[in-house]
Backbone as numpy.savetxt, mean C-alpha at the origin, in Angstrom:
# Nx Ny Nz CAx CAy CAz Cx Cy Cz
6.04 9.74 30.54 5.39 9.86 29.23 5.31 11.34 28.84
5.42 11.56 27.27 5.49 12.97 26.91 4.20 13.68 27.32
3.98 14.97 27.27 2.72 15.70 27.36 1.89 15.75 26.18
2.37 15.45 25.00 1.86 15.67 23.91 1.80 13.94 23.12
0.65 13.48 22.92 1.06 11.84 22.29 1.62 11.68 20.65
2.68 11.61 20.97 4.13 10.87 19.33 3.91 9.76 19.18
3.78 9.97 17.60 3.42 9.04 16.73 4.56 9.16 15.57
5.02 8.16 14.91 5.83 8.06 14.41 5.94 7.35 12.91
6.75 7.46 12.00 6.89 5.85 11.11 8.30 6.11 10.85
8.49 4.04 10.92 9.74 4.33 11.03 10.50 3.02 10.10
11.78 3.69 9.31 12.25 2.70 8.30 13.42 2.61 8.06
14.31 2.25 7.24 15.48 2.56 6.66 16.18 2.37 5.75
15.80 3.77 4.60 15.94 5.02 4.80 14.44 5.39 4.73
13.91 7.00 5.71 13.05 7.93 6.17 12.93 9.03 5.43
13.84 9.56 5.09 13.88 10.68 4.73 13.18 11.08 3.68
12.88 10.48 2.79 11.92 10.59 1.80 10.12 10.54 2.00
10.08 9.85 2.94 8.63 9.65 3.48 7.74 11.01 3.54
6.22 10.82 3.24 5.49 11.87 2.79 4.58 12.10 4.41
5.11 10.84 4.89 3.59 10.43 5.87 3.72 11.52 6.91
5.02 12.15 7.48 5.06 13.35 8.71 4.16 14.41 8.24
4.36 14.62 6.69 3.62 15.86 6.10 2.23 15.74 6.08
1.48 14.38 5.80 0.19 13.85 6.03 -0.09 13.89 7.46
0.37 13.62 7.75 -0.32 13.45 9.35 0.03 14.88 10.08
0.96 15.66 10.04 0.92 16.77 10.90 -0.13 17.91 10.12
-1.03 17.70 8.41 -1.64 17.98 8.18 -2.74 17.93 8.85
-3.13 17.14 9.25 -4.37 16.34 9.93 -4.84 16.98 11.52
-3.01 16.89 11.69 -2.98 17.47 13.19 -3.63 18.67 13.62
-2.83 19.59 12.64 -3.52 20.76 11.95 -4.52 21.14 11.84
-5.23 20.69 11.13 -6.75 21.03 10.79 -7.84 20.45 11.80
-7.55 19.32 12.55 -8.42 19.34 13.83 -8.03 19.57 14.99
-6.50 20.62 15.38 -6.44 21.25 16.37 -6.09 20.12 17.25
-5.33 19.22 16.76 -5.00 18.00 18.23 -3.42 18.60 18.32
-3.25 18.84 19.69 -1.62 18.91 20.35 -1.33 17.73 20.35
0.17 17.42 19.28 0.57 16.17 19.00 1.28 16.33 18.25
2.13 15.00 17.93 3.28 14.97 17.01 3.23 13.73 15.73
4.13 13.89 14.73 4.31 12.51 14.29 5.98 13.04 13.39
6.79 11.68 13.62 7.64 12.38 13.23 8.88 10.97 12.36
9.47 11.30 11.30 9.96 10.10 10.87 11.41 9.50 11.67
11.93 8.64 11.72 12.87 8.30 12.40 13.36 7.17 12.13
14.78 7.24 11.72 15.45 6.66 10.43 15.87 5.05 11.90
15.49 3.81 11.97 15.42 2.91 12.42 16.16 1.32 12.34
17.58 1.73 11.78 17.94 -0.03 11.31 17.86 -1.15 11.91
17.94 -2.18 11.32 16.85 -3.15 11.93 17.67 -3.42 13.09
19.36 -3.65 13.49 19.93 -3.68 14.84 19.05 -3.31 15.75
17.81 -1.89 15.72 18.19 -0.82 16.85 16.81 -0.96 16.57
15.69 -2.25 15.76 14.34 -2.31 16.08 14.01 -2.78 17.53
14.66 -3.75 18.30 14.24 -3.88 19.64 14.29 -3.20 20.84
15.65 -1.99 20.93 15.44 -0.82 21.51 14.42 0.01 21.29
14.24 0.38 20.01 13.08 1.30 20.13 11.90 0.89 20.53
11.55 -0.57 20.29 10.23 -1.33 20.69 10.37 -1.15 22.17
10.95 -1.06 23.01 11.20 -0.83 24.07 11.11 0.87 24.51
11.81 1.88 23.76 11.17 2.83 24.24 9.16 3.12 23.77
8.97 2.58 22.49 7.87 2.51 22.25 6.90 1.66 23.78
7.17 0.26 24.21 6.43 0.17 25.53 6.46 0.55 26.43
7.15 1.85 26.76 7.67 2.49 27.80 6.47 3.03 27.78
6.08 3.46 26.75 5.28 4.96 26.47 5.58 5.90 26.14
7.06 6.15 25.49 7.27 7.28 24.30 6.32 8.15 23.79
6.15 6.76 23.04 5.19 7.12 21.68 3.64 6.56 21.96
2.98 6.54 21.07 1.38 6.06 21.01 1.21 5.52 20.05
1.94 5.09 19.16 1.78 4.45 18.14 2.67 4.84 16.59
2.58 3.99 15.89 2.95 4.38 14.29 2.87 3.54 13.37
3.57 4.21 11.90 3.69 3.48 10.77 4.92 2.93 10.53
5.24 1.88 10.00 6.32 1.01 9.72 6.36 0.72 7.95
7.47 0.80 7.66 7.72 1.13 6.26 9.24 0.01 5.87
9.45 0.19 4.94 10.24 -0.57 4.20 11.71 -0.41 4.90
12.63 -1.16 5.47 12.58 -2.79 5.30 12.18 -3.68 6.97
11.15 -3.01 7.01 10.55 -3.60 8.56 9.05 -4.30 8.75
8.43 -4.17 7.56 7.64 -4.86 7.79 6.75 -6.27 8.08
8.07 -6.94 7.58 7.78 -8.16 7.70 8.56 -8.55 9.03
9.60 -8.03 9.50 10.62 -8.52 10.76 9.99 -8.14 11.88
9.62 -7.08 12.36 8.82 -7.16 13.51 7.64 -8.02 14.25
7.38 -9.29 13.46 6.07 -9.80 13.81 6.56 -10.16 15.73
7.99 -10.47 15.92 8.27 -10.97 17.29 8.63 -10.12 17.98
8.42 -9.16 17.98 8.69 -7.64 18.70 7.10 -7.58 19.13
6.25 -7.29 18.16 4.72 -7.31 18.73 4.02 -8.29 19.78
2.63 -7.64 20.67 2.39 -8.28 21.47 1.17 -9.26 20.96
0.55 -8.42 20.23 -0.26 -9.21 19.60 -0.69 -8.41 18.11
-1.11 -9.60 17.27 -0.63 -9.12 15.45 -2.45 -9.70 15.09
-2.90 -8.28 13.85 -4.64 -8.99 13.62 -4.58 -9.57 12.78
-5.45 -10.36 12.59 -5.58 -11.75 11.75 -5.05 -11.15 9.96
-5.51 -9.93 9.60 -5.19 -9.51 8.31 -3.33 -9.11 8.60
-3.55 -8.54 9.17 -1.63 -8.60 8.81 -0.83 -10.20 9.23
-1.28 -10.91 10.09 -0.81 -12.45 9.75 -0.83 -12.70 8.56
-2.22 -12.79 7.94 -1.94 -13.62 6.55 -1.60 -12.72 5.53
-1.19 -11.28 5.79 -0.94 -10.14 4.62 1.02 -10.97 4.37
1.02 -10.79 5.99 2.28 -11.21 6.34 3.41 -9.97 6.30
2.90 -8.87 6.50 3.42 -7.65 7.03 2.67 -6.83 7.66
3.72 -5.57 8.51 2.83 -5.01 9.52 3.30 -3.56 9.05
2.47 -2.71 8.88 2.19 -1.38 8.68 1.96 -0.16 9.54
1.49 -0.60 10.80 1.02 0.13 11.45 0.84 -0.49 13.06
1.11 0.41 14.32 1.45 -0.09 15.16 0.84 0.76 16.18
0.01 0.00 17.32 -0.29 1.12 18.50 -0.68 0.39 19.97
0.07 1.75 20.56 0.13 1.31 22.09 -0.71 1.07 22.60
-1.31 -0.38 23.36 -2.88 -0.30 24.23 -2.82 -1.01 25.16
-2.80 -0.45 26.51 -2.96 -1.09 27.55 -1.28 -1.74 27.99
-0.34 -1.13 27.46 0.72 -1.51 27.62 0.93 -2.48 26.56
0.68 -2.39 25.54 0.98 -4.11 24.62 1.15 -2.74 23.40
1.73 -3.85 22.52 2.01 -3.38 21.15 1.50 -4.11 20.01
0.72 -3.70 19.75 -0.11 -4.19 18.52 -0.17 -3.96 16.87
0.24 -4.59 16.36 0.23 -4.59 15.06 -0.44 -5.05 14.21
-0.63 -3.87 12.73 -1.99 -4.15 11.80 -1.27 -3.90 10.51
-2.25 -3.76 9.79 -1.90 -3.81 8.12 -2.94 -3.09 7.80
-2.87 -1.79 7.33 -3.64 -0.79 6.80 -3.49 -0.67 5.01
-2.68 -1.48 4.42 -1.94 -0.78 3.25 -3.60 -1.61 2.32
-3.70 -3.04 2.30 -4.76 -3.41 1.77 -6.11 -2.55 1.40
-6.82 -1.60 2.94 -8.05 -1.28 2.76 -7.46 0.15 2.12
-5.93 0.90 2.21 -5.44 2.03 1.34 -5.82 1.99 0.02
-5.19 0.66 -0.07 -5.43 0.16 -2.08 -6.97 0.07 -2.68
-7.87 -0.40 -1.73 -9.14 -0.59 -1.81 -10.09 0.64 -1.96
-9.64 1.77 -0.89 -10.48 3.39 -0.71 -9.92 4.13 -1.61
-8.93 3.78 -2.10 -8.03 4.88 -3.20 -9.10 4.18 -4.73
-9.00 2.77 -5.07 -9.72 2.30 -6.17 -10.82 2.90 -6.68
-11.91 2.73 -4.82 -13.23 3.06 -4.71 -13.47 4.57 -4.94
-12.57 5.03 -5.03 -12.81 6.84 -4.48 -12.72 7.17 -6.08
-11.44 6.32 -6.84 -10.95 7.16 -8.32 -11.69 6.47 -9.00
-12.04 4.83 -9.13 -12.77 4.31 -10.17 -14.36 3.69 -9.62
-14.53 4.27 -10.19 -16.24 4.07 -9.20 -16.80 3.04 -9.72
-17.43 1.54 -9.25 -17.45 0.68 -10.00 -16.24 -0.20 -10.09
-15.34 -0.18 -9.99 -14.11 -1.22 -10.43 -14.30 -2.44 -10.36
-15.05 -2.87 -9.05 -14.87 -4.36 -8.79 -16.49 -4.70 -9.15
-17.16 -4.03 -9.84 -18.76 -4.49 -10.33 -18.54 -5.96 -10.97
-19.22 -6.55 -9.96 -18.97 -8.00 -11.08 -17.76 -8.68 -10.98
-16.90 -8.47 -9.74 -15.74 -9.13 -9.66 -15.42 -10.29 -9.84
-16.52 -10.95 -9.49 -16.35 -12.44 -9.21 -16.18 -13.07 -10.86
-16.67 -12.47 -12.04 -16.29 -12.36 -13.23 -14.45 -12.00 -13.54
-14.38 -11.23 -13.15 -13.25 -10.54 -13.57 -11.59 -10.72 -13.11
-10.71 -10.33 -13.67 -9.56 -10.66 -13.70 -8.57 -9.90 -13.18
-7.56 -10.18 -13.06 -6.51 -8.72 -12.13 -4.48 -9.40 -13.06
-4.03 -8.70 -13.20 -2.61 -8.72 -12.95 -1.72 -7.94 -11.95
-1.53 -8.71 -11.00 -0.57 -7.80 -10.16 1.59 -8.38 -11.03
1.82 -6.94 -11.23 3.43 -6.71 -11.56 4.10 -7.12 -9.65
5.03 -7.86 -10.02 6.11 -7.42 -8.30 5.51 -8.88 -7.84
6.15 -8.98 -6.59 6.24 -10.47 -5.78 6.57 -9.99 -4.62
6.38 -8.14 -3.92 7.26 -8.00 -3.06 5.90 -8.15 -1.62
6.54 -7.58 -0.72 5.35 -7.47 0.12 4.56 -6.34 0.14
4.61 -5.33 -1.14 3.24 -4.79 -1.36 2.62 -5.64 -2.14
2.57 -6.23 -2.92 1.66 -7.80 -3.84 1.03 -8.42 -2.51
1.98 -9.15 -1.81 0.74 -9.66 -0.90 -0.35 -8.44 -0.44
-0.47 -7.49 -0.14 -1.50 -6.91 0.46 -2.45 -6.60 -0.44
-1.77 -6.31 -1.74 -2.94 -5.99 -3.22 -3.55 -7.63 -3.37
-2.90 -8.71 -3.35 -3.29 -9.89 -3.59 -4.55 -10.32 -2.46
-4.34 -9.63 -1.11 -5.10 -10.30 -0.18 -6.32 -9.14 -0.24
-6.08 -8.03 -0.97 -7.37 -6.93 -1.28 -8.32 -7.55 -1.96
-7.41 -8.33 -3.23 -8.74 -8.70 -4.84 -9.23 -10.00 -3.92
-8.13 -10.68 -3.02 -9.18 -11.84 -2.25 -10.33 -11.45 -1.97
-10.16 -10.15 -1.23 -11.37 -9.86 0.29 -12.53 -9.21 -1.06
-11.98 -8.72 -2.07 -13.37 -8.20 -3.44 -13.23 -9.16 -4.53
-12.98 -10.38 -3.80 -13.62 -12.13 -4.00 -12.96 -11.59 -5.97
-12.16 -11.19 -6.82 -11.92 -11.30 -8.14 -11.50 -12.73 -8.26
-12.27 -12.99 -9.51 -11.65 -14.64 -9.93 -10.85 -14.87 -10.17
-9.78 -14.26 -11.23 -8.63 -14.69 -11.43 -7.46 -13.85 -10.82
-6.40 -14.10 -10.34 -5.39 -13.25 -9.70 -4.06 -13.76 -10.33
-3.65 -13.12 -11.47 -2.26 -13.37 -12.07 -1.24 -12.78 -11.32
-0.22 -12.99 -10.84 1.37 -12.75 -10.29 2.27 -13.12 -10.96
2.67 -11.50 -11.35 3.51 -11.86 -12.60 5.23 -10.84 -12.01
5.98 -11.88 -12.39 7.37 -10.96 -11.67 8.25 -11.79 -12.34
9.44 -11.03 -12.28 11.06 -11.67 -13.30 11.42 -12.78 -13.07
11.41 -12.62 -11.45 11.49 -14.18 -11.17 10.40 -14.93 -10.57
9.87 -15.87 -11.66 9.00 -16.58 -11.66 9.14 -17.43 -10.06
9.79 -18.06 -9.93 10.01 -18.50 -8.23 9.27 -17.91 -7.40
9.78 -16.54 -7.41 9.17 -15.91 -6.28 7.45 -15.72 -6.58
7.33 -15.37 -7.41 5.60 -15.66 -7.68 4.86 -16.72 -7.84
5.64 -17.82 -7.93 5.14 -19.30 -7.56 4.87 -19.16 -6.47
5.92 -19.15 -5.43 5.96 -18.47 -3.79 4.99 -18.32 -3.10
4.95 -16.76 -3.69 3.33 -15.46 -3.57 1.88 -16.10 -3.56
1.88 -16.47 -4.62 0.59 -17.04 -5.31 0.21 -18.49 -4.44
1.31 -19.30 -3.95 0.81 -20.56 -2.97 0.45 -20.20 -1.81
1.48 -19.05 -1.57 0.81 -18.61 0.36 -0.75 -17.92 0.52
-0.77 -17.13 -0.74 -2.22 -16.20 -0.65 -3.23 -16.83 -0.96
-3.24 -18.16 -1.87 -3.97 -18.93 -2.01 -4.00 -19.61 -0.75
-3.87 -19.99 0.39 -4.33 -20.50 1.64 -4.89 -19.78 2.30
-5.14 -18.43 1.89 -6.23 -17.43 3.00 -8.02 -17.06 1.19
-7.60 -17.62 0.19 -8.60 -17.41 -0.63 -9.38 -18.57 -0.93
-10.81 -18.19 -1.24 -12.08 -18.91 -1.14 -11.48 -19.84 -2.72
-12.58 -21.16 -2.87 -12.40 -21.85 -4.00 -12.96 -20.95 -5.02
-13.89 -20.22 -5.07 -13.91 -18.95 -6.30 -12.87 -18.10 -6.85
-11.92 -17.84 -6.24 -10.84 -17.05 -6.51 -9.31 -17.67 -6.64
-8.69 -17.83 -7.79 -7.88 -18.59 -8.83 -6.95 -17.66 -8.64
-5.71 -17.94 -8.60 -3.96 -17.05 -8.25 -3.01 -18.09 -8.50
-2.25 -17.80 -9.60 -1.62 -18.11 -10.34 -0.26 -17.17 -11.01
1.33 -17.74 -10.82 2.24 -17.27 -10.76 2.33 -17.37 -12.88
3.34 -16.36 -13.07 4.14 -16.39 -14.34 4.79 -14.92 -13.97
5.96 -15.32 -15.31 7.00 -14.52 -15.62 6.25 -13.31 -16.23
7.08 -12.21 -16.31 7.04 -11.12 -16.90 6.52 -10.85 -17.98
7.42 -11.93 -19.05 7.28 -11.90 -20.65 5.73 -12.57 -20.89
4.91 -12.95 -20.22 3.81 -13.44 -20.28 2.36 -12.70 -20.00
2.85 -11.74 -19.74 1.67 -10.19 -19.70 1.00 -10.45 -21.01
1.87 -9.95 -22.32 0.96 -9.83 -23.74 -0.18 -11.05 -24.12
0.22 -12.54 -23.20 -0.80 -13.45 -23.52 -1.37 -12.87 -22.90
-1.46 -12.95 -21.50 -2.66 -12.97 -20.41 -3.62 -11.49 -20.67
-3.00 -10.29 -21.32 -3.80 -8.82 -21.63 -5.00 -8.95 -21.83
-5.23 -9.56 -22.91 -7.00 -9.39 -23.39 -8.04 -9.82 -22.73
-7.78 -10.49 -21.58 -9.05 -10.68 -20.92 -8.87 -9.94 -19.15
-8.02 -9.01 -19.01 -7.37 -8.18 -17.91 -8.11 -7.46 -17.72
-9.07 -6.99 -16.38 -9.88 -6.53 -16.18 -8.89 -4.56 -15.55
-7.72 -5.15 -14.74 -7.35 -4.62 -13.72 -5.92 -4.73 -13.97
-4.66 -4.09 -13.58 -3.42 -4.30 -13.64 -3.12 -3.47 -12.47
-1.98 -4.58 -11.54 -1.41 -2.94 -10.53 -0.34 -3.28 -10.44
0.85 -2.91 -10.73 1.83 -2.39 -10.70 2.71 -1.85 -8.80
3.07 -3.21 -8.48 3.05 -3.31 -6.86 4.75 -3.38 -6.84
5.32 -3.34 -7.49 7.14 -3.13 -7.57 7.56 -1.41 -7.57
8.90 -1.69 -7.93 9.40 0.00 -7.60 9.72 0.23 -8.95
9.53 -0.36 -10.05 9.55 0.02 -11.72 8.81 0.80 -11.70
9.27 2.48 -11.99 8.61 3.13 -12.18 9.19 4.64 -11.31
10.07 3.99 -10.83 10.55 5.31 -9.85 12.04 5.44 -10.88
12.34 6.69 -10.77 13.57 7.16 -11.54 13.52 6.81 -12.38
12.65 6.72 -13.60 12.71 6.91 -14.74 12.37 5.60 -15.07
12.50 4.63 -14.86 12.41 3.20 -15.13 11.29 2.77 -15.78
11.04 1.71 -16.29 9.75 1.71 -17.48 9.77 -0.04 -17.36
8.61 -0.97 -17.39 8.71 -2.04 -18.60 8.75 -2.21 -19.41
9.65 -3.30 -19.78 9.84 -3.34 -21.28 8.91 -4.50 -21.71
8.68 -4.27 -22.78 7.56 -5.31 -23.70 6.88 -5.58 -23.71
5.89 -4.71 -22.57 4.59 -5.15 -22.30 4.07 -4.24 -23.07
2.93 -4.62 -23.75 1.87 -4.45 -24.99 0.67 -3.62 -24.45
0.92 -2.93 -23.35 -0.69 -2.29 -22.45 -1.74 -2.14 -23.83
-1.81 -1.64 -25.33 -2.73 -2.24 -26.19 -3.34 -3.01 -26.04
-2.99 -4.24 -25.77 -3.72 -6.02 -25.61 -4.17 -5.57 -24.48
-4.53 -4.69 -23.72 -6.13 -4.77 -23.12 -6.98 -4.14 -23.34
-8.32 -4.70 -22.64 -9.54 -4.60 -23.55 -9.33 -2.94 -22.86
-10.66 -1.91 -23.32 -10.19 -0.76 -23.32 -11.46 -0.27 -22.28
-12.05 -1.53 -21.49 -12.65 -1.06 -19.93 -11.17 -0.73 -18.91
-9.83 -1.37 -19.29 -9.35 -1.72 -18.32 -9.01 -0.69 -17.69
-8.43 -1.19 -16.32 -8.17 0.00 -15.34 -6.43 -0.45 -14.89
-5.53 0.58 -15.04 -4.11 0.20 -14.62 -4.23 1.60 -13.52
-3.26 0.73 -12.14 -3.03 1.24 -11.29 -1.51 1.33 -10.71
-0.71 2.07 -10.51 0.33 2.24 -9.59 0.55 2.48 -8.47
0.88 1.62 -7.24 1.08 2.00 -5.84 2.12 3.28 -5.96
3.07 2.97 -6.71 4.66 4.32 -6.84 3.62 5.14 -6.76
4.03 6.24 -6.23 3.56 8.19 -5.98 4.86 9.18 -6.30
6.10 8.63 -6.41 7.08 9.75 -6.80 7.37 8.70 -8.03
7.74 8.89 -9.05 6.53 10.27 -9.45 5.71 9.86 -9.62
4.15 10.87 -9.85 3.02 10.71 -9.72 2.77 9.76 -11.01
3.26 10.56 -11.37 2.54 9.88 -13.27 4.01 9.44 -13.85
3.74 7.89 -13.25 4.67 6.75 -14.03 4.39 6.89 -15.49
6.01 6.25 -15.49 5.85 6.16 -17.09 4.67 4.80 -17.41
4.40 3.90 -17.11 3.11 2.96 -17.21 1.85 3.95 -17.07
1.75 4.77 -15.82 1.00 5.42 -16.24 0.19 6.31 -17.71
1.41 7.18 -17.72 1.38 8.21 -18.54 1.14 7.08 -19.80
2.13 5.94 -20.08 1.41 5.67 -21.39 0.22 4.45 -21.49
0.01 4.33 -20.36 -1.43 4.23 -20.42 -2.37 5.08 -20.73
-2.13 5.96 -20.52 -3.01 7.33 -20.40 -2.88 7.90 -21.85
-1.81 7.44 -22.71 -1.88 7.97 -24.11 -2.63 6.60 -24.84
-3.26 5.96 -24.56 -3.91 4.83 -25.45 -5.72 4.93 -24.80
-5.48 5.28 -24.09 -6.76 5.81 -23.78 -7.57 5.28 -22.42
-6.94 4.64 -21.81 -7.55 3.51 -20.46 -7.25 4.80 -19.30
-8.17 3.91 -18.72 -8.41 4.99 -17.14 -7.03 4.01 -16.40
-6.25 5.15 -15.41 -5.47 5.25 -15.28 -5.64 5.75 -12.94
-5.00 5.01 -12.51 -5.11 5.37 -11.03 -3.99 5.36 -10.14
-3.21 6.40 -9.93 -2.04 6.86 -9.61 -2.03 6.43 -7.69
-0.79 6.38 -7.32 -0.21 5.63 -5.92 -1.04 6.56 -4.91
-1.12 7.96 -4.88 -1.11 8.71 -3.68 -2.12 8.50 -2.77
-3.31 8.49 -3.51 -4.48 7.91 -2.54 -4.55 6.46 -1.76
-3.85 5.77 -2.29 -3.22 4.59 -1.08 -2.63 5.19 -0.27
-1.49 6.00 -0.27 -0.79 6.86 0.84 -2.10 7.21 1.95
-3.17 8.07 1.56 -3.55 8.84 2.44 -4.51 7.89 2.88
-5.20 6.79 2.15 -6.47 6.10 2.89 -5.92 5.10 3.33
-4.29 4.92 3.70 -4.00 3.63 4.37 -3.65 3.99 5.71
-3.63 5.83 5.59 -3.15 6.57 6.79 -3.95 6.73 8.01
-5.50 6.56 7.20 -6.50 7.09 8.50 -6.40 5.99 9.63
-6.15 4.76 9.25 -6.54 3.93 10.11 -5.60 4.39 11.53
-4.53 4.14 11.22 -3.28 4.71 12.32 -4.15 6.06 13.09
-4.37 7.06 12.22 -4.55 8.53 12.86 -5.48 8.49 14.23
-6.57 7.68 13.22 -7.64 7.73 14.87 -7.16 6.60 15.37
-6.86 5.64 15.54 -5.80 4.78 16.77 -5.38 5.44 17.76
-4.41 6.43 17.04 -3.89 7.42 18.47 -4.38 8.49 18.29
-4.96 8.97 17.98 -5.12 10.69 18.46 -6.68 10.94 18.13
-7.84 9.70 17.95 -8.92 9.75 18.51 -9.89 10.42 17.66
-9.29 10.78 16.23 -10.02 11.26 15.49 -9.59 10.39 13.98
-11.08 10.19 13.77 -11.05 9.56 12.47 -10.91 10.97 10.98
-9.68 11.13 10.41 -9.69 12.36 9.46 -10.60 11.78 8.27
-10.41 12.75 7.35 -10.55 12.90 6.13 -9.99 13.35 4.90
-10.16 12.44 4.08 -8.73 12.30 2.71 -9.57 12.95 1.49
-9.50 14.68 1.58 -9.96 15.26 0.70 -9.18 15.99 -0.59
-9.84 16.51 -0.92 -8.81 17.15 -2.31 -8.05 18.71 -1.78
-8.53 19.15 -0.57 -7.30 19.64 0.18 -5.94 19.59 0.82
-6.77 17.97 1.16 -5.20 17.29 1.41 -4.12 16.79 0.34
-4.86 16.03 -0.44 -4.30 15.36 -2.00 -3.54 16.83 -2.54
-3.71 18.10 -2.53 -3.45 19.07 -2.97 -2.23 19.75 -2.48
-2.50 19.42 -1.11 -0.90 19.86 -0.24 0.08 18.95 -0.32
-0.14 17.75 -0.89 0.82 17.27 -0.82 1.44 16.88 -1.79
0.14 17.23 -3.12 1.01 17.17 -4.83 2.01 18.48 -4.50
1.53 19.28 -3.73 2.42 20.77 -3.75 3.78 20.24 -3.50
3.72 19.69 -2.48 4.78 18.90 -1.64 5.93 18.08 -2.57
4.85 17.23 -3.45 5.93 16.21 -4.32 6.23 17.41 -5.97
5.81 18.66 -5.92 5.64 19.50 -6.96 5.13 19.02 -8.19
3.93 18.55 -7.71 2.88 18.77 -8.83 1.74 19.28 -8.83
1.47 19.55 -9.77 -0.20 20.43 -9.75 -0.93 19.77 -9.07
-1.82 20.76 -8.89 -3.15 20.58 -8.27 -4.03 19.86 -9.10
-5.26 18.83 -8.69 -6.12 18.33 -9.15 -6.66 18.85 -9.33
């Protein structure tokens, strides 16, 4: 085993990932000798590495796109929230076993809580549209479960797949909480009584936009959110942000889905401040907050 405990996330493609820069931040500032480092992983060459991972390589990590759902039979044992998220995020060595979790849910949840104070007041009233059908939707879908929201719209191109979505997540939600699939073109009905919108697809990266959705037709409490962080300020964003609605950008899911992993292995629970948020807009070159 190394002298120093490696931690890792690992996907394919890596190279873009923010999380080495987050976490060797961390490392940093509380003085732990340690590593974390990205490492480009195709899925052929996931059971070798699971193997140097039980060796004792490493001490743990994050798992990223397109692995999160395929590893469940590589793990030794999986927690009840990433079963029914039905992806795994995050991974650590204990006792010789390999264990896998799902951090991305309570990310989406501390990022909400931190930017919109209040959001879920009264949830059990209130309404949500999640955009996408992918496996970030399930984890936003199994979030508005766990902050009990009544209605949960899943809305994606292909209606199928959000029929899909919406039947599986409905077997882990209480009879108070209603999830229900439609198409795309069906946003402008459902708007006016939209408490919440998040935006859980990759529309939005490279320039990309929806088309025809009316963000007007909501009421003007609402709150639209984007998991995307490159770039910061989606175009959904930004023209949200010209009609006048509060507006809650991807990055703080990045960093509050991170802590959980950090103290796993390296024994310290951090903190996701506006020092950090700051090094790492530097990072994606944008201003400072």
């Amino acid at each position: 085993m190394q002298n120093s405990p490696q931690a890792f996330v690992i996907g394919d493609p890596i190279s873009h990932s923010l999380s080495p820069r987050l976490h060797q931040f961390w490392l940093k500032k509380y003085n732990i000798v340690g590593n974390y480092k990205a490492i480009n992983i195709s899925n052929n060459e996931l059971p070798s590495f699971f193997q140097r991972l039980q060796a004792g390589e490493f001490i743990g990590g994050n798992v990223t796109i397109p692995h999160k759902e395929n590893i469940f039979s590589l793990c030794d044992e999986i927690s009840q929230e990433a079963k029914e998220i039905g992806a795994i995020n995050t991974l650590v060595l204990k006792d010789n076993k390999i264990l896998g979790s799902n951090s991305d849910w309570v990310g989406f949840l501390e990022n909400l809580d931190r930017e919109a104070l209040n959001w879920d007041k009264n949830a059990e009233q209130k309404q949500a549209i999640i955009l996408g059908a992918g496996g970030a939707a399930r984890a936003i879908t199994y979030a508005l479960i766990r902050r009990k929201f009544s209605h949960i719209h899943i809305l994606n191109r292909t209606k199928d797949r959000a029929a899909d979505l919406s039947k599986t997540m409905s077997l882990y939600a209480s009879e108070t909480v209603k999830i229900t699939s439609h198409s795309l073109n069906e946003f402008n009905v459902l708007a006016s009584k939209i408490d919440l919108v998040v935006n859980t697809s990759s529309i939005g990266m490279n320039g990309t936009k929806f088309e025809n959705i009316a963000l007007d037709k909501l009421p003007k409490s609402a709150i639209i959110t984007d998991i995307v962080y490159t770039p910061l300020h989606t175009l959904l964003l930004s023209d949200t942000k010209n009609i006048g609605l509060k507006t809650v950008d991807g990055l703080g899911m990045l960093l509050f889905q991170a802590v959980f992993g950090f103290e796993k292995w390296f024994g310290v629970k951090p903190e996701v401040d506006n020092d950090l948020r700051n090094y790492l807009l530097s990072v994606l070159g944008e201003k400072p907050c």
